[in-house]
N, C-alpha and C positions, 0 to 999 in steps of 0.2 A: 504494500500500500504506500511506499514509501515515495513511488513515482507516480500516486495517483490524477497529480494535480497537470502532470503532462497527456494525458487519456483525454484526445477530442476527436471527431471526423479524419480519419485522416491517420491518425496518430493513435495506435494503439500498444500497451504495453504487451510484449511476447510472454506469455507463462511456459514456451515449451508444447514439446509432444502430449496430448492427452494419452494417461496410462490404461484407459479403457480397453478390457479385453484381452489383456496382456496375461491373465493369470496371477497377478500378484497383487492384487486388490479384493478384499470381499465385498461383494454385490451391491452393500450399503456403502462402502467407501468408493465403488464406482460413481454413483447418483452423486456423494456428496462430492467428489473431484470435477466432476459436470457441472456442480452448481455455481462450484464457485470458479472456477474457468466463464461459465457465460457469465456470474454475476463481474466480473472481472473487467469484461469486452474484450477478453483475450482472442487473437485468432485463433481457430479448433483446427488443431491438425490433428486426426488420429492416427495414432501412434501403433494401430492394430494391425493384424492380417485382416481386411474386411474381407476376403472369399470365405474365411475361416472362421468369421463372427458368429455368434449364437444368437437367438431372436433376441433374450436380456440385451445385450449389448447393445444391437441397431435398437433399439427400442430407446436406450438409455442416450445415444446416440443423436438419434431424432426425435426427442420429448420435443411438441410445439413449445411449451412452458418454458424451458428454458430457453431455446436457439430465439426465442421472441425478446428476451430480456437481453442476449448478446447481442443479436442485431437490432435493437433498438437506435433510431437517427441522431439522438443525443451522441451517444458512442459515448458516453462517458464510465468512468470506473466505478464500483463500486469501493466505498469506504467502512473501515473498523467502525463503528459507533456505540460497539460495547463488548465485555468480555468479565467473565468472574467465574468463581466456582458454585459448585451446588454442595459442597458440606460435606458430600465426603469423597472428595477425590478427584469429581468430575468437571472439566472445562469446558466454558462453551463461548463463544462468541457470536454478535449480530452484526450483523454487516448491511447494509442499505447504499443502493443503486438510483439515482434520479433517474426516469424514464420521459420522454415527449408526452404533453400534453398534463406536467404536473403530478403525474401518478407516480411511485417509488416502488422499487423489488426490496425484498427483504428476504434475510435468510439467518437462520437461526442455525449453526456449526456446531457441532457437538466434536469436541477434540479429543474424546478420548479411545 
């Protein structure tokens, strides 16, 4: 988030290959690498064999919910707007995206 304030039209910050598919993510830690890559405005490169993709995958892949929040005309980043623990153990973080037309994404990270 540190170069969020450079993320406009134009100008997008790289996150890298999406790890989707790869085998070394659980199911849930795929969605949540998807979210926050589009909450992001990162380009989606995936990082997969797509001949080799399982329905999960393309599924998780082409969610409209998310790739609407990435390509959003703003094209801006989304930013940290909060983070704490739940008491025993658990981290989480909120993150919020501006969108066209006023409306915001939000996404609620569970880090652990």
């Amino acid at each position: 988030a540190m170069y969020a304030h450079l993320a406009r039209p134009g100008y997008h910050n790289d996150f890298d290959m999406l790890e989707i598919g790869n085998g070394r993510l659980a199911q849930q830690e795929e969605k949540a690498h998807m979210a926050i890559w589009c909450l992001m405005s990162s380009p989606l490169l995936a990082g997969n064999n797509l001949t080799a993709a399982t329905p999960e995958v393309i599924k998780i892949l082409t969610a409209a919910g998310p790739l609407s929040v990435n390509q959003d005309e703003l094209a801006l980043q989304g930013r940290l707007c909060g983070q704490g623990s739940d008491g025993t153990g658990g981290v989480w973080q909120a993150w919020a995206k501006p969108l066209v037309g006023g409306a915001t994404a939000a996404l609620l990270l569970n880090r652990n």
